[in-house]
GUZABA-719770 format. One record per residue (C-alpha): residue number from 1; residue in one letter; x, y, z. Coordinates in pm, 1 decimal. Layout:
@resi NUM resn A x X y Y z Z
...
END
This chain:
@resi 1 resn X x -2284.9 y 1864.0 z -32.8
@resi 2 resn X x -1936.9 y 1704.0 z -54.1
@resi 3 resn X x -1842.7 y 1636.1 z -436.5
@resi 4 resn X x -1805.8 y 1252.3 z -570.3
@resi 5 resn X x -1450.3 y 1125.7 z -604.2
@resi 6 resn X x -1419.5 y 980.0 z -962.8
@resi 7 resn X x -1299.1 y 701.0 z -1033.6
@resi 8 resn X x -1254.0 y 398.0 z -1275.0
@resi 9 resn X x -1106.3 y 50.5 z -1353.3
@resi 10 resn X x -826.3 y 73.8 z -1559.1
@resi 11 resn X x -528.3 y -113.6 z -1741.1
@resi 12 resn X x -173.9 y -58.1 z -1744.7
@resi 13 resn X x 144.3 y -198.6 z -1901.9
@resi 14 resn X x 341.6 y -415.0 z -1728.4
@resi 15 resn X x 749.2 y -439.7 z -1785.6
@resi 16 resn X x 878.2 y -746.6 z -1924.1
@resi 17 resn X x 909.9 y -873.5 z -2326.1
@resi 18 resn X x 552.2 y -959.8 z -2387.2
@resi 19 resn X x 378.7 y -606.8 z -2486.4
@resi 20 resn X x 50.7 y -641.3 z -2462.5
@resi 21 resn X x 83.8 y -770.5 z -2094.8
@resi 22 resn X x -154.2 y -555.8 z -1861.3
@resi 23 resn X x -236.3 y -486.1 z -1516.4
@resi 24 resn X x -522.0 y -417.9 z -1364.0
@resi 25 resn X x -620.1 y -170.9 z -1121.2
@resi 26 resn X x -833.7 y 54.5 z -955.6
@resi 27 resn X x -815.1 y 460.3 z -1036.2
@resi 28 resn X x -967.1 y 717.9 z -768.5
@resi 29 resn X x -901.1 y 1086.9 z -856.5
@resi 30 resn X x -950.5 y 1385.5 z -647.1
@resi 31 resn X x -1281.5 y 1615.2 z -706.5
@resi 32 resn X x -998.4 y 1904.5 z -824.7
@resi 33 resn X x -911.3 y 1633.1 z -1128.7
@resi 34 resn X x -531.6 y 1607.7 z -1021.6
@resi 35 resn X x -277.6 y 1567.5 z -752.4
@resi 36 resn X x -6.7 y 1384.5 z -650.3
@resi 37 resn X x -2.8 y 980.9 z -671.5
@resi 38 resn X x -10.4 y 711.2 z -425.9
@resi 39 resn X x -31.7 y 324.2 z -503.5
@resi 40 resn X x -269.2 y 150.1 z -257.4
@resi 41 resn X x -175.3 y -258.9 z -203.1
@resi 42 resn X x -450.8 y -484.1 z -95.6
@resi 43 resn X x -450.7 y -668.8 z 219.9
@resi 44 resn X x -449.5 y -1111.1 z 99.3
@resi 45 resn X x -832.4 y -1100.4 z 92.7
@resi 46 resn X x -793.9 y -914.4 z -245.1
@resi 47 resn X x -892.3 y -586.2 z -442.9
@resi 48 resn X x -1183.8 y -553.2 z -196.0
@resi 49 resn X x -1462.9 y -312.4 z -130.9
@resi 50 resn X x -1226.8 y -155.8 z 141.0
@resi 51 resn X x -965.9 y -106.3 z -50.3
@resi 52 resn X x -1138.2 y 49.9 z -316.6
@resi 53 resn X x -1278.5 y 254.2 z -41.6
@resi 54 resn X x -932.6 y 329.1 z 121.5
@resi 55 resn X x -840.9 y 486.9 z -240.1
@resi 56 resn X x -1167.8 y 658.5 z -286.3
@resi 57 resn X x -1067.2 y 800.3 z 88.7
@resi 58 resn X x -705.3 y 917.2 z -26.6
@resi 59 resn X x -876.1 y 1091.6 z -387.6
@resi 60 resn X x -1141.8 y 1266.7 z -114.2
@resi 61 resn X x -798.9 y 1405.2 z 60.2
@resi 62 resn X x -606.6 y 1522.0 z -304.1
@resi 63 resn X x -437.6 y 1267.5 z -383.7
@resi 64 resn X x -444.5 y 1014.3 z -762.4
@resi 65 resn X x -497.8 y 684.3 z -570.5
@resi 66 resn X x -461.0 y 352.0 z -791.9
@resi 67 resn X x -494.2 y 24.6 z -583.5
@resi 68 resn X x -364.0 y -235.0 z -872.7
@resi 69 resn X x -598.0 y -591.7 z -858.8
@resi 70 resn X x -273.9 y -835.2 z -779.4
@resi 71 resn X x -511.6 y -1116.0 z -771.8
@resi 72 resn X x -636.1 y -1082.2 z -1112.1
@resi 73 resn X x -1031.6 y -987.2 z -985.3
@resi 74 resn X x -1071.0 y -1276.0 z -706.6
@resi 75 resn X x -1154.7 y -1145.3 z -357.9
@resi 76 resn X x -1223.4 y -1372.7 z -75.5
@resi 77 resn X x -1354.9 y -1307.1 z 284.3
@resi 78 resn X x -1260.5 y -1663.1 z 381.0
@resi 79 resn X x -880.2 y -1682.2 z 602.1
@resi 80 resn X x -821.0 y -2008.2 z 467.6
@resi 81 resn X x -903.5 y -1891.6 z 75.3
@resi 82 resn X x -695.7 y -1561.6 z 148.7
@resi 83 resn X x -422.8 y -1779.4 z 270.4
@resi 84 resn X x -421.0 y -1989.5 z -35.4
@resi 85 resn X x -434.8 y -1684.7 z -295.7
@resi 86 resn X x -166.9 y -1528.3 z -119.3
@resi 87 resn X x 57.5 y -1818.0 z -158.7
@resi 88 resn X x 20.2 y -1869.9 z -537.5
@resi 89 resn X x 119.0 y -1474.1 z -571.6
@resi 90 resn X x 475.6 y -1463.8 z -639.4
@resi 91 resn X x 694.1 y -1178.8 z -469.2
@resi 92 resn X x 839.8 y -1102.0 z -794.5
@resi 93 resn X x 505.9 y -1090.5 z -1038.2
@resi 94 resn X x 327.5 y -894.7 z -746.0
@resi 95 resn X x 683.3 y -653.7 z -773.3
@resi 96 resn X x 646.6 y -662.4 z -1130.7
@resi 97 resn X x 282.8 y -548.9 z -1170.0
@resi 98 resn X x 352.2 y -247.2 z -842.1
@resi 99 resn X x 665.5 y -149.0 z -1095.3
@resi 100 resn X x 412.4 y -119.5 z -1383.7
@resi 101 resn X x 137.7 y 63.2 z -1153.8
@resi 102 resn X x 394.6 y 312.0 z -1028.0
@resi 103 resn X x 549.9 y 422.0 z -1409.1
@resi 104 resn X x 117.1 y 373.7 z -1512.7
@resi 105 resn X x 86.9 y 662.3 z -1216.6
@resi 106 resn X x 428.5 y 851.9 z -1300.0
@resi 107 resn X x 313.5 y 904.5 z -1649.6
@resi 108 resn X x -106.5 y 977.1 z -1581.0
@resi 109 resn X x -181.3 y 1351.8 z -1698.7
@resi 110 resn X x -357.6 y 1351.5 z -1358.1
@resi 111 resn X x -81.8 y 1306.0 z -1157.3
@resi 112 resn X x 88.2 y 1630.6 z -1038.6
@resi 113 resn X x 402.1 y 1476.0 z -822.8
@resi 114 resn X x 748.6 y 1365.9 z -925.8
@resi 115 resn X x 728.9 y 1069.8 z -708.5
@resi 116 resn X x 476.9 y 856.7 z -611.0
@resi 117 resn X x 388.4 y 707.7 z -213.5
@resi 118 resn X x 266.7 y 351.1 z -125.8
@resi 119 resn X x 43.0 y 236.0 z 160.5
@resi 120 resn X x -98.1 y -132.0 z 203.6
@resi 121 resn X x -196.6 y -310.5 z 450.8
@resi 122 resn X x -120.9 y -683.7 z 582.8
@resi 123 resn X x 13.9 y -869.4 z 266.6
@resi 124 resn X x -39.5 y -475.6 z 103.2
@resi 125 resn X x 238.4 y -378.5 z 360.3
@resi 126 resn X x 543.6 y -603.2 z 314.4
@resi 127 resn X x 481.6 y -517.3 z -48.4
@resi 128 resn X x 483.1 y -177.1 z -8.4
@resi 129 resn X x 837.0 y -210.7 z 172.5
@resi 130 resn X x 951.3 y -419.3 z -118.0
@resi 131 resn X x 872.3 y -147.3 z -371.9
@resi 132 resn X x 1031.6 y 93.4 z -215.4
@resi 133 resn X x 1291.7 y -105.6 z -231.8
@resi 134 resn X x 1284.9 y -193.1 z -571.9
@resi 135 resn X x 1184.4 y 129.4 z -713.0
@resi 136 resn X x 1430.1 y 386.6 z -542.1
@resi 137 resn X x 1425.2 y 742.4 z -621.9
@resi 138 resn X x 1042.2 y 662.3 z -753.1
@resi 139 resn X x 872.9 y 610.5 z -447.7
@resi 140 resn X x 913.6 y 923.7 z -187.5
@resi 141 resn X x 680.2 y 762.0 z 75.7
@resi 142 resn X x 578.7 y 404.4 z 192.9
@resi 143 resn X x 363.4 y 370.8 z 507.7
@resi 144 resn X x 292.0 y -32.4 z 570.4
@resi 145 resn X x 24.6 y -119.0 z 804.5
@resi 146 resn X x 161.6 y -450.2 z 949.4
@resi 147 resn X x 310.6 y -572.5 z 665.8
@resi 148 resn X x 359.0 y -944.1 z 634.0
@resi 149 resn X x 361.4 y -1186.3 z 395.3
@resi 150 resn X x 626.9 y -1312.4 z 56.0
@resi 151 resn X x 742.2 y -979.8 z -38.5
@resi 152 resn X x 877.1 y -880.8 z 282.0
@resi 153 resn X x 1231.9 y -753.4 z 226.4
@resi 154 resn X x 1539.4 y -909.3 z 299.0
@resi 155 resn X x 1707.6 y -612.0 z 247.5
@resi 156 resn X x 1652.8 y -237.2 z 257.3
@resi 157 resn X x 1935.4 y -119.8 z 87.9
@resi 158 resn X x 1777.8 y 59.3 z -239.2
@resi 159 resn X x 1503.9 y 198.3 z -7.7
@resi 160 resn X x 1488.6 y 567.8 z -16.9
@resi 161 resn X x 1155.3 y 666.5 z 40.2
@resi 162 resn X x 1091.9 y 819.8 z 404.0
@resi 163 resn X x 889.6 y 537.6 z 602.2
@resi 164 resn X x 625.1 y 553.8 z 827.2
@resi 165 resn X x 485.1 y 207.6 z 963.7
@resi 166 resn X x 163.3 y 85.3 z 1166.6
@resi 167 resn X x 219.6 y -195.9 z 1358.0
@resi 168 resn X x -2.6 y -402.3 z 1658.9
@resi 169 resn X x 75.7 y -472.9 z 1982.3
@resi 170 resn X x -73.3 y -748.9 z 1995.8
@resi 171 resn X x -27.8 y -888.7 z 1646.4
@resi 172 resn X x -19.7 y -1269.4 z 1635.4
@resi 173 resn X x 95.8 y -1283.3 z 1259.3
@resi 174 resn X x 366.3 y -998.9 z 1266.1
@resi 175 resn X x 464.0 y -933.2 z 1673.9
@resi 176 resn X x 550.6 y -591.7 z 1761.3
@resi 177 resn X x 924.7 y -764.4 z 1806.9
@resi 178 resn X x 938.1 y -840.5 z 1480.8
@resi 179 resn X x 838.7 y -473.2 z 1361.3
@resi 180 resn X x 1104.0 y -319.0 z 1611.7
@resi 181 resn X x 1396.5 y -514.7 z 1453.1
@resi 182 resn X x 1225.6 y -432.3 z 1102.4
@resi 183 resn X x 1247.6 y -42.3 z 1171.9
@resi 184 resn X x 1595.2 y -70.2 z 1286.2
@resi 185 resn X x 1702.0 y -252.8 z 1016.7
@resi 186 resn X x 1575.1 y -11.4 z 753.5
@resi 187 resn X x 1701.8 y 275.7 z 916.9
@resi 188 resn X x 2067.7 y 96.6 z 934.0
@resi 189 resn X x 2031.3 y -7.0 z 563.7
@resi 190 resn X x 1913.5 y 227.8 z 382.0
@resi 191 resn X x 2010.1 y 558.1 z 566.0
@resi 192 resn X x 1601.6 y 651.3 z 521.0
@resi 193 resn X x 1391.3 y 892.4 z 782.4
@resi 194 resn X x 1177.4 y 621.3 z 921.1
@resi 195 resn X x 878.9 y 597.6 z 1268.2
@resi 196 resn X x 740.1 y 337.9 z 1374.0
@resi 197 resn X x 411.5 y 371.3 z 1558.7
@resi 198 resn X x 246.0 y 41.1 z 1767.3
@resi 199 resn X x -82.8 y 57.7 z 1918.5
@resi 200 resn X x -275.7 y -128.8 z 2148.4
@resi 201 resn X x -452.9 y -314.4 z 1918.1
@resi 202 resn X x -402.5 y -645.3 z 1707.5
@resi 203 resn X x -368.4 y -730.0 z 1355.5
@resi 204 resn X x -584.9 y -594.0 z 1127.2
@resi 205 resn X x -709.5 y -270.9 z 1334.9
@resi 206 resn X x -739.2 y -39.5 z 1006.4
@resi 207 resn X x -985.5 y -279.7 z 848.1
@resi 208 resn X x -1365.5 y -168.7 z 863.2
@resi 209 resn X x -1479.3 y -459.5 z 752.2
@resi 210 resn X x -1331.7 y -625.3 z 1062.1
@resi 211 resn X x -1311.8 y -1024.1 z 922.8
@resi 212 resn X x -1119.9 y -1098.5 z 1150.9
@resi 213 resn X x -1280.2 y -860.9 z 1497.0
@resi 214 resn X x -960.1 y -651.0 z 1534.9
@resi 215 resn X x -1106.0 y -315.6 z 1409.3
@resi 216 resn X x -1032.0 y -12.2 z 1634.2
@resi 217 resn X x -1217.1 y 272.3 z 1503.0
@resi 218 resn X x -1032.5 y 551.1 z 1725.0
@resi 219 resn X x -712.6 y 342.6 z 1658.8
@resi 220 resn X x -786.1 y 326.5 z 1260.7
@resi 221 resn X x -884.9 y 695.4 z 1264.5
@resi 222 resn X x -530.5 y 788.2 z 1441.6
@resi 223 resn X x -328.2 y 603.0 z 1184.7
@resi 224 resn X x -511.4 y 722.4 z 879.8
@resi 225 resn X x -460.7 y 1099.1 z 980.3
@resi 226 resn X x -94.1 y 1002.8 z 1043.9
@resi 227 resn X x -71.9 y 857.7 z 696.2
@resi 228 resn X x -287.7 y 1148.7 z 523.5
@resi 229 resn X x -38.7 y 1390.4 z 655.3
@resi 230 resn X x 267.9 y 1180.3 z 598.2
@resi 231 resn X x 177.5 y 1152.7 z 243.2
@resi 232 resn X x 142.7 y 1489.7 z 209.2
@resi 233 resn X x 400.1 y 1608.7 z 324.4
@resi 234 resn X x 656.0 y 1357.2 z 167.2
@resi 235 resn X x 496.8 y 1305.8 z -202.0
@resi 236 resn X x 601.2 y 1611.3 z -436.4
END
């Protein structure tokens, strides 16, 4: 019998002058009780059930997974709610509570590695990108899964975590055009080992809970053993 992944919700300190300003956030750890750490950014329905999931997933595989709650503890499975929420989330305070997750994960007695990866998914993805960017020499890993959305970068230049992205084919939101000029333009920028990989699928593929009737389980199963691996062998 396969042992439970523990986890809890937790708080963490976020940077800025007021102190008692906290985060919240989601903490999976592996059954061995450490390992190294990987934020996990929710898609614009929220800190959902999959999500949660996703980290419980990456604690099953060894690694300290925290999936910070950006929206404060609303989840929606409405497109038109998710839309709004999305749009009243700030690039910057959604930056500022990833920069507090990532020193939270840095810091956790749990947490074996020197540097922390990032995966996310839809909104989850472009800010994943943008911490990387932000955070430098802190995050050693970012895999997006067609990021979109606010924090999308405009520039990649303080990016040096290795990259590995999951993009659609036929993704109306984020076109595989878009993601081509996207991977060239980090590797330009910021010097960074980066892969793209697009699949025959549409936006959304990775999602179980398939909202939107783009989940590919073959497809989702293909990229997650990409990213497991990835992460592994890039977060030390």
């Amino acid at each position: 019998m396969a042992e439970k992944t523990p986890h809890q919700n937790i708080t963490f300190p976020l940077p800025g002058a007021d102190v008692t300003d906290t985060g919240h956030g989601y903490l999976a750890t592996p059954p061995s009780g450490s390992g190294p750490g990987v934020i996990v950014i929710q898609e614009w329905w929220g800190l959902t059930d999959h999500i949660k999931d996703v980290a419980d997933r990456l604690a099953a595989e060894g690694f300290v997974a925290l999936a910070p709650d950006l929206y404060g503890g609303w989840i929606t499975h409405d497109g038109d709610e998710a839309g709004e929420m999305m749009s009243k989330l700030p690039a910057e305070e959604g930056a500022r509570q990833l920069a507090g997750a990532t020193d939270f994960l840095l810091a956790h007695e749990a947490v074996t590695s020197s540097t922390v990866g990032a995966i996310g998914f839809c909104m989850g993805g472009g800010f994943v990108l943008a911490l990387a960017a932000q955070q430098g020499e802190k995050v050693s890993a970012a895999v997006p899964f067609y990021g979109v959305g606010q924090a999308v970068p405009e520039s990649y230049t303080g990016l040096k975590a290795a990259v590995q992205g999951h993009y659609a084919n036929q993704d109306q939101m984020y076109p595989p055009e878009k993601a081509q000029a996207q991977e060239q333009q980090i590797r330009e920028e910021s010097g960074a080992e980066v892969e793209f990989f697009y699949y025959d699928a549409g936006h959304a593929f990775h999602n179980d809970e398939n909202l939107i009737g783009t989940y590919d389980p073959d497809l989702a199963r293909l990229a997650w053993q990409r990213s497991v691996d990835f992460l592994r062998t890039k977060v030390a």
